[in-house]
C-alpha positions as CSV (number, residue, x, y, z in Angstrom):
1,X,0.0,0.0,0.0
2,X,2.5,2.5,1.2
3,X,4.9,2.3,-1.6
4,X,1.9,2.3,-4.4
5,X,1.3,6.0,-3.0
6,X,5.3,6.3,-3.3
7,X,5.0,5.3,-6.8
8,X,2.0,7.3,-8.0
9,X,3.4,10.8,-6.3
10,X,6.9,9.9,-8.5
11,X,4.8,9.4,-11.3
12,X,3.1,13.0,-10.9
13,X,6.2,14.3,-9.9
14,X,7.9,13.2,-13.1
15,X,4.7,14.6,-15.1
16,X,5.3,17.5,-13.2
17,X,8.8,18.3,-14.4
18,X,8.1,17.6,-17.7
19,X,5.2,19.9,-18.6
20,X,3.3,21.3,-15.8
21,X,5.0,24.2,-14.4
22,X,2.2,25.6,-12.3
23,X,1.8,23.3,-10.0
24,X,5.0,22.3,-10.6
25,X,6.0,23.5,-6.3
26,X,3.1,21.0,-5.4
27,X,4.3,18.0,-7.2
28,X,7.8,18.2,-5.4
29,X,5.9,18.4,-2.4
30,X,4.6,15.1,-2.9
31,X,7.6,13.6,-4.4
32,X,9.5,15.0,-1.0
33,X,6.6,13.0,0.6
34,X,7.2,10.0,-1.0
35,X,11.0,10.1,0.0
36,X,9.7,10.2,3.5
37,X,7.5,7.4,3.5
38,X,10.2,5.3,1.7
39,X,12.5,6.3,4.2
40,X,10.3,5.6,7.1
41,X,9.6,2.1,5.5
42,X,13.6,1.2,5.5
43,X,13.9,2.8,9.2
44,X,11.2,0.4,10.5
45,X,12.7,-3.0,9.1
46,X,10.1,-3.4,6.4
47,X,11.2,-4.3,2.6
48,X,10.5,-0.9,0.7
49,X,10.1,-2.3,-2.6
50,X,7.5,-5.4,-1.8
């Protein structure tokens, strides 16, 4: 569950960077979120990928 939301926010993120520039801040935002939440899946002994 967790890293489907880490997947979809890269995906905007990447959609962001490549044509959307006004809400370009918000999709960073998410991808910085997504970071986190990978992160937090590493620090707590859990495989991040599965």
């Amino acid at each position: 569950m967790l890293i489907t939301i880490a997947v979809i926010l890269l995906v905007l993120w990447v959609l962001g960077v490549v044509g959307v520039y006004t809400i370009g801040w918000f999709i960073h935002i998410l991808l910085v979120v997504a970071v986190v939440m990978f992160l937090v899946r590493i620090i707590q002994g859990k495989n991040p990928i599965a």
